[in-house]
N, C-alpha and C positions, 0 to 999 in steps of 0.2 A: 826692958825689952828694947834693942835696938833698934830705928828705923831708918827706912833708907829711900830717900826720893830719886825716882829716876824719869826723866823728861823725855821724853822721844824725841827725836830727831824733826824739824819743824816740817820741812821735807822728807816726807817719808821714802821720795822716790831714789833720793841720795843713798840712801841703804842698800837699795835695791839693787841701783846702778855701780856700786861698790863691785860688782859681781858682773859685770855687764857681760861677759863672754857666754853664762851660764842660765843668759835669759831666753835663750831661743829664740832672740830678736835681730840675731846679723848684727850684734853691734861689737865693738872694740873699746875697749874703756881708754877714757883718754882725761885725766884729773882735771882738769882745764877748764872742761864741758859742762853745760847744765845738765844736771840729771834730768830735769824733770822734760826739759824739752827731747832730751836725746833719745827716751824711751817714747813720746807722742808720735817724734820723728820715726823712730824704728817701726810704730806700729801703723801709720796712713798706707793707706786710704782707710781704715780702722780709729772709730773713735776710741783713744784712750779712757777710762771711765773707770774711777778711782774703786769702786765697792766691786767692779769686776774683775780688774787686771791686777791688783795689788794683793789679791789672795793669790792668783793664778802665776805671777810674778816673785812673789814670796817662796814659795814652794818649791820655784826654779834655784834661789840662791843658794852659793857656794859659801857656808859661814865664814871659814875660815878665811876665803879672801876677802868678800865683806869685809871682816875683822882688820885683816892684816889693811886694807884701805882707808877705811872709816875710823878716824877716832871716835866718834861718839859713839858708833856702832860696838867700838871695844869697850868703852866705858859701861853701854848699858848693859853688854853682856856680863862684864866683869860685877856690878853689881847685883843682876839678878843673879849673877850666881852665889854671890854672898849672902841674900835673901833666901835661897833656895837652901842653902847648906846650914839655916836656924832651924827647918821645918822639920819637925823629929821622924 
């Protein structure tokens, strides 16, 4: 049986922010930028608050640009979907 490790991204907000146009936050994605500040920043006078906004956030993204942004984010798609295509 094959296996396959796939690590998330350390920063999960990177992912996020991969997508930045489609977070509903007023922001402009700019490679540059730290993700994880530029979504806090988008969201003040609102505390950002990982177990709330990162479901809420998630749900907003655009996979495919994600993807097209994010290497890692393509990697770990492309793996799961390797994994996904064992499962009978």
């Amino acid at each position: 049986m094959p296996v396959h490790i796939v690590l998330a991204e350390r920063n999960y907000e990177s992912w996020l922010y991969a997508s930045a146009e489609t977070l509903d936050l007023d922001l402009a994605y700019d490679e540059s930028a730290h993700a994880q500040f530029s979504i806090k920043s988008a969201l003040l006078p609102t505390k950002y608050v990982k177990p709330v906004w990162q479901p809420k956030l998630s749900h907003r993204v655009d996979i495919g640009l994600a993807q097209s942004r994010s290497p890692s984010f393509a990697r770990a798609l492309t793996k799961l979907g390797e994994i996904a295509s064992l499962v009978p």
